[in-house]
C-alpha positions in Angstrom: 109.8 94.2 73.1 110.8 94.9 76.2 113.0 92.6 77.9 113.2 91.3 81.5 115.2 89.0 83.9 113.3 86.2 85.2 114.1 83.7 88.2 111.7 80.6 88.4 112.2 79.8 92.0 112.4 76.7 94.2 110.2 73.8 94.9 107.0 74.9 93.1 108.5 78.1 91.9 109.0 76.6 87.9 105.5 75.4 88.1 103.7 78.6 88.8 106.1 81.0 86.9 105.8 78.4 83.9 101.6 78.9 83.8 102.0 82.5 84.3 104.3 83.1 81.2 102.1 81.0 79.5 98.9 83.4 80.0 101.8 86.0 79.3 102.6 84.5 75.7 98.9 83.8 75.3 97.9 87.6 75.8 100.8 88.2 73.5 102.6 90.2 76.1 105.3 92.3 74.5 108.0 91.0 76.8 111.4 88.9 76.4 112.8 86.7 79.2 116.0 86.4 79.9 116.6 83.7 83.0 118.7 83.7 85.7 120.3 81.6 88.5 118.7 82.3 91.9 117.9 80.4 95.2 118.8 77.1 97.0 120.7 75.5 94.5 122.6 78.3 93.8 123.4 78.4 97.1 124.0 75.0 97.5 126.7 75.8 94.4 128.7 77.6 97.3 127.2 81.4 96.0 126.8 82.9 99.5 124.3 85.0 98.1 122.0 83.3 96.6 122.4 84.3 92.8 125.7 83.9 90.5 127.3 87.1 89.2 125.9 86.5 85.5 122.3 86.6 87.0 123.4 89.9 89.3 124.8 91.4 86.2 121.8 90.8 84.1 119.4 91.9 86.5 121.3 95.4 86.8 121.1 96.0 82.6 117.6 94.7 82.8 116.3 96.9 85.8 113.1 94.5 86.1 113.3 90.7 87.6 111.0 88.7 87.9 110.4 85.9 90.6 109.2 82.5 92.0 109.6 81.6 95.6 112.9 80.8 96.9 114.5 79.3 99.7 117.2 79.8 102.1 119.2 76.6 103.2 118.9 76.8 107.2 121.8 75.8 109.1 124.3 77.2 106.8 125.0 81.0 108.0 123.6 82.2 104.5 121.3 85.6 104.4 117.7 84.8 102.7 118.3 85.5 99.1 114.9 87.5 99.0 116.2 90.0 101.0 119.6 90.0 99.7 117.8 91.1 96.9 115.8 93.7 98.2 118.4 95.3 99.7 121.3 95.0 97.5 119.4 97.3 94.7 117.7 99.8 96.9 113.7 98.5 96.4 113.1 100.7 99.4 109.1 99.8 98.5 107.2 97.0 99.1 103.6 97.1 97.5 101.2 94.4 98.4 97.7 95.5 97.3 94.9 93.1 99.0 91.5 92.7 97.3 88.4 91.1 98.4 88.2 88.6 95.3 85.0 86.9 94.4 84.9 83.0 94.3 87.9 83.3 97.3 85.6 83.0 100.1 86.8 84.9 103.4 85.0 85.7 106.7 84.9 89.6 105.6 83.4 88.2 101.7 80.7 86.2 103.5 79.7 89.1 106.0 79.7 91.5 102.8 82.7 93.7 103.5 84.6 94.9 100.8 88.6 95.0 101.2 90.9 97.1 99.0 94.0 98.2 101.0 97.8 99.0 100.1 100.6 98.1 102.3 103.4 99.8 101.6 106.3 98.4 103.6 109.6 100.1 103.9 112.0 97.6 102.4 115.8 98.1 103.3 116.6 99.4 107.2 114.8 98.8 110.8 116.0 95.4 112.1 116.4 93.7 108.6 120.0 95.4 108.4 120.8 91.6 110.6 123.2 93.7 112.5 123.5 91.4 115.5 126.1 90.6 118.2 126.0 88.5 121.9 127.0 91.0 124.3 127.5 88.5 126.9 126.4 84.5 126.9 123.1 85.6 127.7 122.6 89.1 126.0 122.0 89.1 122.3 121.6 92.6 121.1 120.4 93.9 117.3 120.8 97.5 116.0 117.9 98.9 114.5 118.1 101.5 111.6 115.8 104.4 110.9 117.1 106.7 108.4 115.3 110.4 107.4 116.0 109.7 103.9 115.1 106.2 103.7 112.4 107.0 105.6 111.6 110.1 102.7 112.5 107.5 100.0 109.4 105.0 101.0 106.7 107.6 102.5 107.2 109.9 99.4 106.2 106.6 97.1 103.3 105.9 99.5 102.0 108.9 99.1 102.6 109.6 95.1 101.0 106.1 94.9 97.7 107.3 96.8 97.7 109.8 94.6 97.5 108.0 91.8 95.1 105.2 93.1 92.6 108.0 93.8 93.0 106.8 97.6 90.7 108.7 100.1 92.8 108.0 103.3 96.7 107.4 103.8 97.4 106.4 107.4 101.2 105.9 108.9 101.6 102.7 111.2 104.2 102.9 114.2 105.0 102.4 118.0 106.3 106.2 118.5 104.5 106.1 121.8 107.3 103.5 123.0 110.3 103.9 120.2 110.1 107.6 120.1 113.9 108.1 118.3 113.2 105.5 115.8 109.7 105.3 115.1 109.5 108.9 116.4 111.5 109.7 113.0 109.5 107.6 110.7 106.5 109.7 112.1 108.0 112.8 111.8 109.0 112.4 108.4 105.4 111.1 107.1 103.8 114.4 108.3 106.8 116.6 106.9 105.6 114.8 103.5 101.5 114.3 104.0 102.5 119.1 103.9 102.8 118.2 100.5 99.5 116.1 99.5 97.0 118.2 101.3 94.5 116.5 99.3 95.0 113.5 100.5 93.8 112.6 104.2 96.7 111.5 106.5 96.8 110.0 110.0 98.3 107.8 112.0 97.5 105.0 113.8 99.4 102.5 116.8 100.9 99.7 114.9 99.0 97.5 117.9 95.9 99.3 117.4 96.3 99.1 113.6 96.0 94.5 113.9 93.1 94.9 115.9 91.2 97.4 113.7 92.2 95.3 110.6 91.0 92.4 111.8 87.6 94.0 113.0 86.8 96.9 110.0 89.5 96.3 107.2 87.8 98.6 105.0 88.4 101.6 107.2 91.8 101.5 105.3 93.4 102.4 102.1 96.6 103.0 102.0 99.0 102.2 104.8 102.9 103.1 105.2 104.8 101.3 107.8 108.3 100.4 108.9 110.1 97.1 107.4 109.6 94.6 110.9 106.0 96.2 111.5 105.3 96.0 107.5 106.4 92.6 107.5 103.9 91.5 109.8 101.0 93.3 109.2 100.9 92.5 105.3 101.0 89.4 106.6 97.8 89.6 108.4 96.4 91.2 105.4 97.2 88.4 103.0 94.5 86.8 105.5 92.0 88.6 105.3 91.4 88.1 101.6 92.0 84.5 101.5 96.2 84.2 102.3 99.5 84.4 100.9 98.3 82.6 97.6 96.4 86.0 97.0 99.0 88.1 97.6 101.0 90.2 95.3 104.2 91.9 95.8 106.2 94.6 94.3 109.5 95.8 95.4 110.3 99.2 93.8 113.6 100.7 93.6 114.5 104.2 91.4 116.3 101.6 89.4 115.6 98.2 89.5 112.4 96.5 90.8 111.4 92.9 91.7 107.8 91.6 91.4 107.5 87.9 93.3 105.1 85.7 95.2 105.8 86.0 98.6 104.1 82.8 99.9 106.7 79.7 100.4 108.2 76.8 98.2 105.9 74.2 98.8 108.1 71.6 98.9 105.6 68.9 99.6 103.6 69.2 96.6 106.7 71.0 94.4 106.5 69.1 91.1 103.1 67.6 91.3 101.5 70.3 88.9 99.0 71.3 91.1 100.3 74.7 92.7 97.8 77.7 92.9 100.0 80.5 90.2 97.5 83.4 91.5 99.7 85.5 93.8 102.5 85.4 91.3 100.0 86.5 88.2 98.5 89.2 90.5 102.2 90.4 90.6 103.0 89.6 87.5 99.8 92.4 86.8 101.6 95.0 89.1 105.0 94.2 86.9 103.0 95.1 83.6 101.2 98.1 84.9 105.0 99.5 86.1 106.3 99.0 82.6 102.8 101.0 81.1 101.4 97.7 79.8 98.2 98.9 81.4 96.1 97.3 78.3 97.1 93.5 79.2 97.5 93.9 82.4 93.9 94.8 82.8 92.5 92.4 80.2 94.1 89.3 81.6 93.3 90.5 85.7 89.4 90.5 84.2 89.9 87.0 82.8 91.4 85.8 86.3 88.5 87.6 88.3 85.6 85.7 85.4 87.7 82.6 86.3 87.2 83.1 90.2 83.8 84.0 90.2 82.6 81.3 88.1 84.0 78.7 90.4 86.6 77.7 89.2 90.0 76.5 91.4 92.9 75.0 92.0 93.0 72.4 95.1 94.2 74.9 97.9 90.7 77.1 98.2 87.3 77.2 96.6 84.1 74.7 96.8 85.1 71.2 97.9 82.7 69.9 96.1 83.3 70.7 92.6 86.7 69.3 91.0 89.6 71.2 91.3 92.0 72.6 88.5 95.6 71.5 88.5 98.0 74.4 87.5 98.1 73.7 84.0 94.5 73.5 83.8 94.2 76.4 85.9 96.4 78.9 83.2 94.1 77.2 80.2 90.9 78.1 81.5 91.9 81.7 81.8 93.7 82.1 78.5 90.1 80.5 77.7 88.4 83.5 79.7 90.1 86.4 77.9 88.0 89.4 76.7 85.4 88.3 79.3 84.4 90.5 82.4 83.6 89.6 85.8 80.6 90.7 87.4 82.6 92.4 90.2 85.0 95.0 90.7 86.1 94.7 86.8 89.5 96.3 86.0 89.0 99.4 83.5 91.2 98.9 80.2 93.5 102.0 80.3 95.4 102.6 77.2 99.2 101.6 77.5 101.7 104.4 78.9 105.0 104.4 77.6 107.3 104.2 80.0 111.3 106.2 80.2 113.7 103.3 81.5 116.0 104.9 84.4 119.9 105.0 83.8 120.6 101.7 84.9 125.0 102.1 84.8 125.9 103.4 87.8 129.7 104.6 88.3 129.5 105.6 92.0 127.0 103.8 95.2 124.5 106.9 95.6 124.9 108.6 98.8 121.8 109.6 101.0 122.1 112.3 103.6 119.8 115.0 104.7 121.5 118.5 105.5 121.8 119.2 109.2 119.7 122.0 110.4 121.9 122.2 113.8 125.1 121.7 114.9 126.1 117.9 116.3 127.9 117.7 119.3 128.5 114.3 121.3 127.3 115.3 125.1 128.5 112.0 126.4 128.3 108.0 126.0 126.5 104.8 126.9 128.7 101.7 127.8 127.4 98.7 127.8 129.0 96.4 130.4 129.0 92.3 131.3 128.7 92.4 135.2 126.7 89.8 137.7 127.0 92.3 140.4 124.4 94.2 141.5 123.5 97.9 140.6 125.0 99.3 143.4 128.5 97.8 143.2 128.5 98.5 139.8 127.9 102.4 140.0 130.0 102.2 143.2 133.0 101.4 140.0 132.0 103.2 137.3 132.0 106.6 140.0 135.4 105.6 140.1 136.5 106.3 136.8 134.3 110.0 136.2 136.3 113.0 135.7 135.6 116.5 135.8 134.3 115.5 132.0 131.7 113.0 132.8 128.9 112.2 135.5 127.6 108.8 135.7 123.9 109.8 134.9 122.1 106.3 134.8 122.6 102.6 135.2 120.1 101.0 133.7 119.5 96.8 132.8 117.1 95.7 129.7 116.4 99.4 129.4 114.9 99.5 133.3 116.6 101.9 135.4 118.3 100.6 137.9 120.4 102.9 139.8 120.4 105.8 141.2 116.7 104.7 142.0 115.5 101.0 141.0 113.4 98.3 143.0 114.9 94.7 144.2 111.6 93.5 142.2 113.4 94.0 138.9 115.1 91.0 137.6 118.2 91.6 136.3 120.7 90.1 133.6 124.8 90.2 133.3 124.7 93.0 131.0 123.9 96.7 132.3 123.9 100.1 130.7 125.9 102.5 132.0 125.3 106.7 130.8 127.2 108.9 131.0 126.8 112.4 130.7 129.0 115.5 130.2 129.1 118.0 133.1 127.2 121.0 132.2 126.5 119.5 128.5 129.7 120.4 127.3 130.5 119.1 124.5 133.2 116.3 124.8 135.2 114.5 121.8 136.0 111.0 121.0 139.4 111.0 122.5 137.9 111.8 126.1 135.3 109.0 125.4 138.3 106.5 125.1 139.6 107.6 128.1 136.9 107.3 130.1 136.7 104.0 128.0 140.5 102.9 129.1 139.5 103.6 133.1 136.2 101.4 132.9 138.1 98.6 131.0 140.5 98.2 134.3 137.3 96.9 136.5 135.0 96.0 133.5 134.3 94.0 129.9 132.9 96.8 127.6 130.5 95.1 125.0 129.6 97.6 123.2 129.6 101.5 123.2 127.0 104.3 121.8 128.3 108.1 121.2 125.1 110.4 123.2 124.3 112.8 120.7 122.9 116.2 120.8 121.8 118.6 117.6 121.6 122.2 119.2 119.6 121.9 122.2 118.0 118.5 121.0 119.4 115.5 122.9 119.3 112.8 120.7 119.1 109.6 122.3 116.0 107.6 124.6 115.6 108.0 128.4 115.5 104.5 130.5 112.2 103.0 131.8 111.8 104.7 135.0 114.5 107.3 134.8 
């Protein structure tokens, strides 16, 4: 008996996780549920995370939870629980597998095109660190993190999880061609790792490109890796393809502790009205079963669910309108009625169970993750970011003021357009600008002489915000400025 931490959720949350155990108990799963406090009235409690310390504690000796939607009180300042989670024990993987399944009827099922594709979603950096700040009244900025190993962390899974699937294609979405530093690194690292699969077929693909080829030959694709924003987005439009988020499962996989959970909403307007659709959380219930090596019941009750589909049976949100539909209750009996049956399509081969070696779950220290330099850092100057109304001109007319034999003023630039020493009056600007600086003759400079230079600007200038220009060996580190 293994045992695992389960949270039921908001709105319709208890319903659905409620018929899902129930097929669980049913199949005679060999689990034990231990449940914990999480989402909006835990919040509302005044826990500014979403989840008390008993339920964080027992999540962390569990190593598995399991959840229902939740949902984050607006208005209140409060970080989405969901994420909080994510991110607070490293699942640095999302999974969301999307299946064409029969009896879900879909534009791609009616023309005949099968769908079977893998997102896998990095989980933990890009914009999701909600590092934010206004620079000026008008100028909101937020940082954006790319790491090499988080980056390692998530592409290495993708690509041991092709593996497994027996996929025939792995393919990395980005927008390198514009962020070339962040995205440029997620790239880079996918191809360092695809050196190590040369049996599996890896590409890339424009994360643009990638929506419109998805949404015109979906079963060009396997498996796909992407960052956490672009991930987001495009799973998204997956979950569409086969029918929407009520189809979708989710895994979030961490070396330690993972979280399977629908990822569609609350439903607050039919919450407690027994007649919620439970599919996306069983589907992820399925990947949750298959992590632990319960392969045997996993498989046997995903059959019974795909019988159930194909022989027309539903709850109220999809299916034929004019056959009865299934409330949730209803909807759990009729599969527990349907086990040991197989659909006609795509059945699920019963695998024998695989036992499974838990991870060390007590951790003394926070793991550190770092990547050994190949070259020697050295800072070869600094961007400031100033608050001015006045135009480029004036501006650099300043900052020329305050160079040294140090510095050079390289580049003004406003909304990352170049706007002095060349520019056009066409470009509209805002009251925040970009200032670069450079170090004469790339010299390397220190930290101390960036504070200088920082002191003089401060006399004719409000600095918002600074950025250290970087350089490994030869390599500057940092992007050029449209038009520069």
């Amino acid at each position: 008996m293994t045992k695992i931490a389960v949270a039921k959720g908001d709105g319709i949350g208890p319903e659905i996780m409620d018929a899902v155990l129930t097929i669980f108990n049913a199949a005679k799963v060999p689990l034990g549920y231990e449940f914990v406090d999480m989402g909006k009235w835990v919040f509302d409690k005044g826990y500014s995370n979403g989840m008390t310390p008993e339920a964080q504690q027992t999540i962390e000796s569990l190593g598995i939870l399991f959840k229902g939607p939740m949902e984050t009180p607006k208005g209140k300042g409060v970080k989405s629980v969901n994420v909080t989670a994510r991110k607070t024990w490293n699942t640095y993987a999302n999974n969301r597998t999307f299946q064409t399944l029969h009896g879900v009827d879909t534009v791609f099922s009616k023309a005949g095109i099968p769908i079977d594709i893998t997102i896998v979603r990095e989980n933990i950096e890009d914009t999701y660190g909600g590092v934010e700040h206004m620079l000026t009244q008008d100028v909101a900025l937020s940082r954006r993190f790319i790491t090499r190993p988080g980056s390692m962390q998530v592409i290495r899974y993708a690509f041991e999880m092709a593996r497994k699937k027996g996929a025939r294609r792995i393919t990395c979405g980005h927008k390198a061609n514009i962020m070339k530093i962040t995205d440029g690194l997620f790239l880079e690292v996918f191809y360092e790792v695809a050196k190590e699969y040369p049996d599996l077929k890896a590409d890339d693909v424009i994360v643009d490109d990638l929506c419109m080829k998805l949404v015109s030959r979906p079963d060009l694709f396997d498996v796909v890796v992407l960052t956490n924003l672009q991930g987001d987005i495009v799973s998204d439009l997956c979950a569409g393809l086969v029918g929407g988020l009520g189809f979708a499962p989710s895994a979030n996989i961490g070396d330690h502790i993972s979280i399977f959970e629908a990822v569609h909403g609350t439903a607050p307007d039919i919450a407690g009205k027994n007649i919620a659709n439970p599919t996306a959380l069983l589907l992820s219930g399925f990947a949750l079963l298959r992590h632990l090596g319960l392969r045997e019941e996993a498989a046997m009750m995903e059959n019974a669910l795909l019988y159930t589909l194909e022989s027309g049976q539903h709850t109220g949100d999809f299916g034929d309108k004019s056959t009865p539909s299934l409330n949730t209750t209803d909807f759990a009996r009729v599969i527990i009625s349907n086990f040991g049956k197989q659909p006609v399509h795509n059945p699920k081969p019963v695998i024998a169970n695989q036992e499974v070696t838990p991870t060390i779950f007590k951790l003394s220290r926070n793991p550190m993750l770092e990547s050994k330099e190949t070259e020697h850092a050295h800072i070869v100057g600094v961007d400031m970011f100033i608050e001015s109304n006045e135009q480029p001109g004036i501006v650099a007319e300043k900052c020329l003021q305050h160079t040294s034999d140090l510095f050079k003023l390289v580049t003004i630039s406003n909304r990352g357009t170049q706007v002095w020493p060349k520019g056009s009056s066409f470009t509209n600007l805002v009251n925040q600008y970009t200032c670069r600086f450079e170090s004469v003759g790339d010299e390397p400079v220190t930290q101390t002489d960036i504070l200088e230079l920082y002191k003089r600007l401060a006399n004719d200038f409000k600095i918002c915000s600074t950025e250290l220009l970087n350089a490994w060996g030869d390599k500057k580190a940092y992007s050029l400025a449209q038009g520069q």
